[in-house]
Each structure stands twice: as C-alpha cells, then as structure tokens.
DSSP file (Angstrom, degrees, kcal/mol; ACC not computed):
  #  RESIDUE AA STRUCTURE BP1 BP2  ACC     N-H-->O    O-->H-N    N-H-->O    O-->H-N    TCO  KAPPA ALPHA  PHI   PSI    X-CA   Y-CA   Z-CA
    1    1 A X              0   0    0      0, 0.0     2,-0.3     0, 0.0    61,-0.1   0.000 360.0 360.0 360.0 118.2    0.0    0.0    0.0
    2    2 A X        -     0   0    0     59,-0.5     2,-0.3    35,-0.1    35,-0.2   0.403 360.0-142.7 -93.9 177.3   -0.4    2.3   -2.2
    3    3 A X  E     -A   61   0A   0     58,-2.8    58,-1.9    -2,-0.3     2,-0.3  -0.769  15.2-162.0-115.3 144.9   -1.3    0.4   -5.1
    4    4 A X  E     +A   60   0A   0     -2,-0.3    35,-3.9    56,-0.2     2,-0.4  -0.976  10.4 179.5-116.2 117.2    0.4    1.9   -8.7
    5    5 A X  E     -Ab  59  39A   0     54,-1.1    54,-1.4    -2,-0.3     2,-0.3  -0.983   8.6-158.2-146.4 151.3   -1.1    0.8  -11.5
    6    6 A X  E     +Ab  58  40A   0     33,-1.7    35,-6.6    -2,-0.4     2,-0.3  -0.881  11.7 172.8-140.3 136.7    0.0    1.9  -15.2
    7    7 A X  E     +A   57   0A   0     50,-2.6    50,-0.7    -2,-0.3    35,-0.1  -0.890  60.3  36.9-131.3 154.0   -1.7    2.0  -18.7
    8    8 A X  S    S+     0   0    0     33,-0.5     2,-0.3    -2,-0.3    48,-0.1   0.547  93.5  85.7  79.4 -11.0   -0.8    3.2  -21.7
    9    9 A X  S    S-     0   0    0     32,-0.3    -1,-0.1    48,-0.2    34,-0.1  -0.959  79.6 -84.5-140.0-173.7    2.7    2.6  -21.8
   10   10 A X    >>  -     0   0    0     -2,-0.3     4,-1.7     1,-0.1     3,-0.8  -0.033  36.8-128.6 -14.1 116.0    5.6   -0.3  -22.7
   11   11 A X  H 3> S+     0   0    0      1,-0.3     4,-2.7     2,-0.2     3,-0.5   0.992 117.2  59.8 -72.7 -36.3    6.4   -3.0  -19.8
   12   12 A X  H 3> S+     0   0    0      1,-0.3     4,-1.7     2,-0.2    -1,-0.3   0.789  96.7  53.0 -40.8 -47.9    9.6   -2.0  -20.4
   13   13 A X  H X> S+     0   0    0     -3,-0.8     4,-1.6     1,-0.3     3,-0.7   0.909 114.9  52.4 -66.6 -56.0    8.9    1.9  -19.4
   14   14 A X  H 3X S+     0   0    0     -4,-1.7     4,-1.5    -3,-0.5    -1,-0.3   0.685 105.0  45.2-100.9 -18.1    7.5    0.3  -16.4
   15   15 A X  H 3< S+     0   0    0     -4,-2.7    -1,-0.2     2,-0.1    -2,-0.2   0.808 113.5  56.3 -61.8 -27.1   10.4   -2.0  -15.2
   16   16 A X  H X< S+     0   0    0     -4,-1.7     3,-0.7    -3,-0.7     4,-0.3   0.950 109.8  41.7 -71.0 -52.8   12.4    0.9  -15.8
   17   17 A X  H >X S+     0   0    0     -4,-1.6     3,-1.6     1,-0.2     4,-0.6   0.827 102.2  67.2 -25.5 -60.2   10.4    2.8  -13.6
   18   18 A X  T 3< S+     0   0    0     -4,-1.5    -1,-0.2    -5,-0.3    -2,-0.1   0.441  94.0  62.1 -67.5  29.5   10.0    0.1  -10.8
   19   19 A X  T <4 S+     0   0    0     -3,-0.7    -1,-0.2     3,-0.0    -2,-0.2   0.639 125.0   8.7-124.7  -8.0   14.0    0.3   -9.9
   20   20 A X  T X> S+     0   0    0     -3,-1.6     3,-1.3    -4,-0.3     4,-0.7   0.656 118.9  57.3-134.0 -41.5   13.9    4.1   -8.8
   21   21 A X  H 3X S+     0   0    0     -4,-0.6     4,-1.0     2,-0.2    -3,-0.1   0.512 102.6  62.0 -67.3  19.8   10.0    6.0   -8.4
   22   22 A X  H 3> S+     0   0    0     -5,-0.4     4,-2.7     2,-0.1     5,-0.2   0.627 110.6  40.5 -84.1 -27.2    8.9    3.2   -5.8
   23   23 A X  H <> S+     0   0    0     -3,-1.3     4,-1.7     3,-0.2    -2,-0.2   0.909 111.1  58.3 -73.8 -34.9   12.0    4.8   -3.7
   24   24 A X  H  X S+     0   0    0     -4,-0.7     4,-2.5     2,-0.3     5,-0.2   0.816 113.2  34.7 -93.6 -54.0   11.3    8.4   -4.5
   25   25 A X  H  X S+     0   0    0     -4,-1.0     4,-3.2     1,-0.2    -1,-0.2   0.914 109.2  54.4-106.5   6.3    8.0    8.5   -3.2
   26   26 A X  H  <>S+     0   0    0     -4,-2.7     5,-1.2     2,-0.2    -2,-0.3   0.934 110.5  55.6 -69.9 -29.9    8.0    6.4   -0.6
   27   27 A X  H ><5S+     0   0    0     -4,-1.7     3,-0.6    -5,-0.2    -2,-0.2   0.794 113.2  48.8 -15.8 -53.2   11.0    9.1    0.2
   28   28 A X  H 3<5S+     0   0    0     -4,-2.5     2,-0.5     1,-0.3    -2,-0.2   0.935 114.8  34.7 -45.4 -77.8    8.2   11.5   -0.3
   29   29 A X  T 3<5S-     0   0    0     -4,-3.2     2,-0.4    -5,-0.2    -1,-0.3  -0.566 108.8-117.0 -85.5  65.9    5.4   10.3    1.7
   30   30 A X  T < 5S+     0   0    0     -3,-0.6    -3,-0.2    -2,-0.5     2,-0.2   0.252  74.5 113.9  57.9  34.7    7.8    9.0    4.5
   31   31 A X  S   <S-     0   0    0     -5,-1.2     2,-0.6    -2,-0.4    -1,-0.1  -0.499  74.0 -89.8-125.4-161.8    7.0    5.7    4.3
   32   32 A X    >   -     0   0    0     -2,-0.2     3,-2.2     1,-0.1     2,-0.4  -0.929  29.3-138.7-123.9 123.2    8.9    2.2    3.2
   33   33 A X  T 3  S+     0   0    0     -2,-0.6    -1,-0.1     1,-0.2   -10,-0.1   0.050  95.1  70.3 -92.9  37.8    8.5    1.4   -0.5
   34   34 A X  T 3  S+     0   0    0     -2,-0.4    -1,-0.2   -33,-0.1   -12,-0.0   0.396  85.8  64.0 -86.8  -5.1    7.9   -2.4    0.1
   35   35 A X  S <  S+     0   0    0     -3,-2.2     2,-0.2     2,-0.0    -2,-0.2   0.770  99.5  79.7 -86.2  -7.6    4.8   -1.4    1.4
   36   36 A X        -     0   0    0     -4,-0.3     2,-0.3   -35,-0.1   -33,-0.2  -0.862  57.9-153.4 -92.6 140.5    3.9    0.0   -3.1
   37   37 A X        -     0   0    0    -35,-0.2     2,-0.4    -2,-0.2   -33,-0.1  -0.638   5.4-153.7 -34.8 134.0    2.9   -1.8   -5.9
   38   38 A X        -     0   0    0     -2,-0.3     2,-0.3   -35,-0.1   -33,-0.2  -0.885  11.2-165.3-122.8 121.4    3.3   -1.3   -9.1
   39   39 A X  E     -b    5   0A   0    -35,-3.9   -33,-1.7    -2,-0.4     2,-0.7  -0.601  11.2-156.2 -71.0 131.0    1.0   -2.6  -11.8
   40   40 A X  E     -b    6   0A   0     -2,-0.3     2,-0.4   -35,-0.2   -33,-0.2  -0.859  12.3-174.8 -99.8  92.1    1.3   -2.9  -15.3
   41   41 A X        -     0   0    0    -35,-6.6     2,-0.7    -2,-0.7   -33,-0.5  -0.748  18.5-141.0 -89.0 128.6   -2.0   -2.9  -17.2
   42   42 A X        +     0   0    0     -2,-0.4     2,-0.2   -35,-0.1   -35,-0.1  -0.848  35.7 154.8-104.8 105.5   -1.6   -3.6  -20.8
   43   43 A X        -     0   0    0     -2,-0.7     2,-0.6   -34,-0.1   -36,-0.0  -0.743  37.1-143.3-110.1 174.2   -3.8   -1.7  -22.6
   44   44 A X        -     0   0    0     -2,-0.2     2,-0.2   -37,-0.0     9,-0.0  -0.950  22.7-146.7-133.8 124.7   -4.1    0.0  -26.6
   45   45 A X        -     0   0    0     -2,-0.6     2,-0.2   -37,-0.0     8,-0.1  -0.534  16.0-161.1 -79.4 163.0   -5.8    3.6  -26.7
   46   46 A X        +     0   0    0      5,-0.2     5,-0.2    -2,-0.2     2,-0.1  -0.875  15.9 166.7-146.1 169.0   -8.0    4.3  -30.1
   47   47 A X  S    S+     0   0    0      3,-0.7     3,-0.3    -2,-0.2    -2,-0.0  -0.492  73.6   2.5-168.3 100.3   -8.9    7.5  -31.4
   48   48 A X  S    S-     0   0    0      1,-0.2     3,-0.1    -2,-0.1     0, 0.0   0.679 131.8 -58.2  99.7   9.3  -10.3    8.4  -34.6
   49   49 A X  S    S+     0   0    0      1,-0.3     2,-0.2     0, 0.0    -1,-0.2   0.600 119.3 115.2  72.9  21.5  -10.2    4.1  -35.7
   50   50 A X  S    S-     0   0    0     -3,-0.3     2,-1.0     2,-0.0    -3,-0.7  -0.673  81.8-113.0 -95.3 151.8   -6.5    4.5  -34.9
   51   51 A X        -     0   0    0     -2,-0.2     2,-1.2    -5,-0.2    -5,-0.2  -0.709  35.1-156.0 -84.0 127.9   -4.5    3.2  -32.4
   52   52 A X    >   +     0   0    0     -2,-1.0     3,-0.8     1,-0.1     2,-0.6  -0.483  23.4 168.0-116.0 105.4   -3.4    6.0  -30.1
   53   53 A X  T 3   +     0   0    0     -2,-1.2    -1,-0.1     1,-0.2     3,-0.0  -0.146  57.1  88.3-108.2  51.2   -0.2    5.9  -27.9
   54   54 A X  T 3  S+     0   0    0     -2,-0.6    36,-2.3    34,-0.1     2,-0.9   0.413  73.3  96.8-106.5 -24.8    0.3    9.5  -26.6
   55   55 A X  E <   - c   0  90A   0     -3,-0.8     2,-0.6    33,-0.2    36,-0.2  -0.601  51.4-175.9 -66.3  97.0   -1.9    8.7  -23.7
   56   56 A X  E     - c   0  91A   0     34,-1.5    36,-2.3    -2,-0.9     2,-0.4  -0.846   5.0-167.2 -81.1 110.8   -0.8    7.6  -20.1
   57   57 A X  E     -Ac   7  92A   0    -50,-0.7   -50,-2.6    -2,-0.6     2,-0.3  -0.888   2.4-170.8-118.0 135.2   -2.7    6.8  -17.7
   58   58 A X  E     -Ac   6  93A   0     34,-3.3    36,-2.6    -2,-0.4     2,-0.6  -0.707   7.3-160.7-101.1 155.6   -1.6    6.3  -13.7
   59   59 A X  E     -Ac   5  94A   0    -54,-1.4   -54,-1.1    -2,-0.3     2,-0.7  -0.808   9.1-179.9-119.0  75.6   -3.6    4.9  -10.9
   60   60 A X  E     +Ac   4  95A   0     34,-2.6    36,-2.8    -2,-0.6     2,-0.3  -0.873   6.5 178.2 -82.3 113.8   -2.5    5.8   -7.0
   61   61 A X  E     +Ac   3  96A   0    -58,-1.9   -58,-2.8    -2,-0.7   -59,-0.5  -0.995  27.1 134.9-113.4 132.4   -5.0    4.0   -4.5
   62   62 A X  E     - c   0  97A   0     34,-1.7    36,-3.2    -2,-0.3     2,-0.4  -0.653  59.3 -79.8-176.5-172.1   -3.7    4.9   -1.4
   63   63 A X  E    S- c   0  98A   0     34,-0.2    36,-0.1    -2,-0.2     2,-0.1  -0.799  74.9 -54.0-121.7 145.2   -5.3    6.2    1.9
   64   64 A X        -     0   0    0     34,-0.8     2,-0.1    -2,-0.4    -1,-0.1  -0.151  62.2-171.8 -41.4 121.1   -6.2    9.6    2.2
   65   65 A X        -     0   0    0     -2,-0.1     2,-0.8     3,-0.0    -1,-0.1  -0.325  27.5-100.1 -78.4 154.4   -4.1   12.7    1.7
   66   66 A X    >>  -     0   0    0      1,-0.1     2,-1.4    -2,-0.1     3,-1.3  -0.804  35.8-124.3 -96.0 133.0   -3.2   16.1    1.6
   67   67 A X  H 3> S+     0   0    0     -2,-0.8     4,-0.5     1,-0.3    -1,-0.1   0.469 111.5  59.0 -54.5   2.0   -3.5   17.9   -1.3
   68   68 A X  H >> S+     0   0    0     -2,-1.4     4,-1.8     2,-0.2     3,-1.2   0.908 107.1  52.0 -64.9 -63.2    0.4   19.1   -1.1
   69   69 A X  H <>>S+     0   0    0     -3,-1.3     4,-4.1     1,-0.3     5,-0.6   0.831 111.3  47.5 -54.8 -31.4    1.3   15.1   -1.1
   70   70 A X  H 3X5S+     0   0    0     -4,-0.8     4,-1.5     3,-0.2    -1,-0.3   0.871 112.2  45.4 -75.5 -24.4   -0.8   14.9   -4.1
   71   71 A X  H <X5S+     0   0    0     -3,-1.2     4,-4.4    -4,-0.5    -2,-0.2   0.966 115.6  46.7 -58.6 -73.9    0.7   17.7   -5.8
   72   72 A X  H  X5S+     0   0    0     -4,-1.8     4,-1.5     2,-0.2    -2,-0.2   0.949 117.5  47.3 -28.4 -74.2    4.4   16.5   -4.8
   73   73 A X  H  X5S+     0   0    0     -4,-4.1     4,-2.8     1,-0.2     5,-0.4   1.000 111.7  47.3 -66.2 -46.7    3.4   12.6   -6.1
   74   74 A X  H  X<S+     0   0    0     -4,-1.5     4,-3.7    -5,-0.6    -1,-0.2   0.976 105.5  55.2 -62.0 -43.6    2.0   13.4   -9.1
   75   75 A X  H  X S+     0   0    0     -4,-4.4     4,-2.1     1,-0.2     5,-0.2   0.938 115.2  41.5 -50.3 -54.9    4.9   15.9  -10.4
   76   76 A X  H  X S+     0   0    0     -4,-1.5     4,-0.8     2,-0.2     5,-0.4   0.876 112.6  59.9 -79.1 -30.9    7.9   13.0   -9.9
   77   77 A X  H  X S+     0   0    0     -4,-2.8     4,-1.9     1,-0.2     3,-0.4   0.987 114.2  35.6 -52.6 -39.6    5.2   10.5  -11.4
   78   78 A X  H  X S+     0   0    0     -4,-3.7     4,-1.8    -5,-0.4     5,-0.3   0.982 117.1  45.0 -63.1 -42.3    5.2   12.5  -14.3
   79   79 A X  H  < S+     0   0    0     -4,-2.1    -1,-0.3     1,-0.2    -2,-0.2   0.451 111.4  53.0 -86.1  19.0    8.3   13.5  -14.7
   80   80 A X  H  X S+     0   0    0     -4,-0.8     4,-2.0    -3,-0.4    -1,-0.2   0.574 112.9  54.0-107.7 -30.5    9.7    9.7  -13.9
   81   81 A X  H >X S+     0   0    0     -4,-1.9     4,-1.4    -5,-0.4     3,-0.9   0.889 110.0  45.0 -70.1 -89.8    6.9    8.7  -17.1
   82   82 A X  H 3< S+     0   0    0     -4,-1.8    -1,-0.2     1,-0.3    -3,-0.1   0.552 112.3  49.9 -40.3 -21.9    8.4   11.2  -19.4
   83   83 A X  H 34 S+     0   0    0     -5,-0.3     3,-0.5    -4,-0.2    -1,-0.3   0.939 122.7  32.7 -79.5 -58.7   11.9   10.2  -18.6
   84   84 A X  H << S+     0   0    0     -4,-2.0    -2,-0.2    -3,-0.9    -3,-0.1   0.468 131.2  29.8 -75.9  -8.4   11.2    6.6  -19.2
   85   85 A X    ><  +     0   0    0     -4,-1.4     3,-2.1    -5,-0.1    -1,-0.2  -0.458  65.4 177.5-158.6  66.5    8.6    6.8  -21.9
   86   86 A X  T 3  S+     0   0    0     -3,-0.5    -1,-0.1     1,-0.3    -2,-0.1   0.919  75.6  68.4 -41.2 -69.6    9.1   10.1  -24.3
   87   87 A X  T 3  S+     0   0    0      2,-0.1     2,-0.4   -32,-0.0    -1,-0.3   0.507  72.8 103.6 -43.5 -17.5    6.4    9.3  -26.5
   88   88 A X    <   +     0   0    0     -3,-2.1     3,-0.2     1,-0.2   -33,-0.2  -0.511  40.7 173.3 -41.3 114.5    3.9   10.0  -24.0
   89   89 A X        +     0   0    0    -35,-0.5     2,-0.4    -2,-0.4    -1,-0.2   0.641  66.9  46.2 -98.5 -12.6    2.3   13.2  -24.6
   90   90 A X  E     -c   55   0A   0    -36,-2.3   -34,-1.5    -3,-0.0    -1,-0.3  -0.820  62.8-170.4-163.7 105.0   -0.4   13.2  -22.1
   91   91 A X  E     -c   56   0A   0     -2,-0.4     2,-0.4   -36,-0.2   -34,-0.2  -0.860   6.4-172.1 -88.5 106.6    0.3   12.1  -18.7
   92   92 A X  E     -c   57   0A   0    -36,-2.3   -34,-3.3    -2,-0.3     2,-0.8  -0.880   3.2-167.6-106.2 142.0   -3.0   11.6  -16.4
   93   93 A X  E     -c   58   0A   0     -2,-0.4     2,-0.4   -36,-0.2   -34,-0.2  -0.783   7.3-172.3-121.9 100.6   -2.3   11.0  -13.0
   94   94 A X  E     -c   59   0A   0    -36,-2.6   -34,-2.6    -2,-0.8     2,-0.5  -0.728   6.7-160.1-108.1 145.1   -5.7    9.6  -10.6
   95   95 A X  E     -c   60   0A   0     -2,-0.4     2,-0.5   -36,-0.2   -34,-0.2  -0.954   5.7-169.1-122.1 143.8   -5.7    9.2   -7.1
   96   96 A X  E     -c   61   0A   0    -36,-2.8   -34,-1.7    -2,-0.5     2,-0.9  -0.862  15.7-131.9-118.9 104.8   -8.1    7.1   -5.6
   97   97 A X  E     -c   62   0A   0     -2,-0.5     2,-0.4   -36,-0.2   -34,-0.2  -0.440  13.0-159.1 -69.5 118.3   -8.8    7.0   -1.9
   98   98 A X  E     -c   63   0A   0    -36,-3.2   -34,-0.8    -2,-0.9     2,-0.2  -0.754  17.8-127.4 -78.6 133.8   -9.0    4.0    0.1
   99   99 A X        -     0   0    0     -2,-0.4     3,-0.0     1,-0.2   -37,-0.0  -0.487   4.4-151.0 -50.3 152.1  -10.8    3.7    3.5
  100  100 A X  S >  S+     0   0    0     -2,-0.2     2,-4.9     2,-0.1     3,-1.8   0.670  99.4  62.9-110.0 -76.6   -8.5    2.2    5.9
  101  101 A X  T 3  S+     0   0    0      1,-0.3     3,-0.1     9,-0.2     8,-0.0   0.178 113.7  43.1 -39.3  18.2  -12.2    0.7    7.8
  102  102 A X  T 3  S+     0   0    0     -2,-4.9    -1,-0.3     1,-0.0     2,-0.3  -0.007  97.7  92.6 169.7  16.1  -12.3   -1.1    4.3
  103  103 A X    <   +     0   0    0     -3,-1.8     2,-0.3    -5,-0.1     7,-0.3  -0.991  44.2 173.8-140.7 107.0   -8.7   -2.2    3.8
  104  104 A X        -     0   0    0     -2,-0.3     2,-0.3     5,-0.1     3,-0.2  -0.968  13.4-166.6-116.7 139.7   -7.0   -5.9    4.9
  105  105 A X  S >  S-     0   0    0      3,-0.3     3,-3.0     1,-0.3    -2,-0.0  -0.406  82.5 -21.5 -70.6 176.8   -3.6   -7.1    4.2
  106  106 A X  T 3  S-     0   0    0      1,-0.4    -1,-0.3    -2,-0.3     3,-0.1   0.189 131.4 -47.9 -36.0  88.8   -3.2  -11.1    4.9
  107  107 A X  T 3  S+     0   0    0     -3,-0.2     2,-0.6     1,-0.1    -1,-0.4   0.638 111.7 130.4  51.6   8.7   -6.4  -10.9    7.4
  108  108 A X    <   -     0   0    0     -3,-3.0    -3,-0.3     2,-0.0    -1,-0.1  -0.758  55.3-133.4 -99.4 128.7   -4.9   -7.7    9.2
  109  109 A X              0   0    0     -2,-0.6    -4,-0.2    -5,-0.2    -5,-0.1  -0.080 360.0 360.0 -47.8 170.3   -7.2   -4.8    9.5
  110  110 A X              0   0    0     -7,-0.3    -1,-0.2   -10,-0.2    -9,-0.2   0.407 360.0 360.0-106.3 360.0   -5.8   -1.2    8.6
C-alpha cells in the first residue's frame, strides 16, 4: 500500500520505472517502498479508428491525503513517465482513496 497501476505505456517503461519512483516516493510520503505496488496494465488507446499511444494513464490508491502530497506525487510520477517513456504526450495522473475501515492485508485490519 499504495497500489500503482500503469496503462498506456511499454512494460519495459515500467520496469524501468520500478528500480527508482517506488524509492522516491516512498522518500516522499515518508514511508517504506515495500509497502507500493506497481501494476502494469496492458492496454491499446484508439482515437479516430486509430490506435493512439500519446496517452498515459496512472492509478494511486492509497489512503487519504493532503493535497500538497498529491501535488508533490504526481509531479515525480510524471516527470519519472516522461523520462522513461518520451512518447507519451499526455500524462494523467488519478488518485483514488481507500478507507482504511475497508482495507486488509493477509487478514490484518488497517
């Protein structure tokens, strides 16, 4: 916890990714980045009956924040996406709140 999960680009862009932003933002939020995922969803954009692969899309589910921390994670997601995946043109970055009251790891409550 948090959960990462990535569309829209190359599993490569996203191995490349998993060896330094899991460090950066648990650096960030003060926490220990065994406790992040990161997903790789493989999806294909269309647009226009094309296939379209300017789009990126990120996923943080994560326990509630303050809007600084979101501010803070989302600039190094992007700028760790653009470094790793140029051809992205349009980096969205969602955060999704989890409940803690509504959150188990191996049968432990949060």
């Amino acid at each position: 916890m948090p959960h990462i999960r990535m569309r829209g680009l190359p599993q490569a862009a996203v191995v490349e990714l998993s060896k330094t932003l899991l460090e950066q933002l648990a650096e960030l939020c003060k926490v220990n980045s065994k406790g992040f995922t990161l997903d790789w969803i493989p999806s294909i954009g269309y647009r226009n009956g094309c296939v379209d692969q300017s789009f990126t899309q990120v996923e943080m589910l994560w326990f509630p924040k303050d809007p600084e921390t979101h501010h803070s994670v989302e600039k190094v997601i992007r700028e760790a996406v653009q470094k790793a995946y140029p051809e992205s043109q349009h980096i969205v970055v969602i955060f999704r709140q989890l409940e803690p009251e509504t959150y188990y790891r191996d049968g432990q409550h949060f």
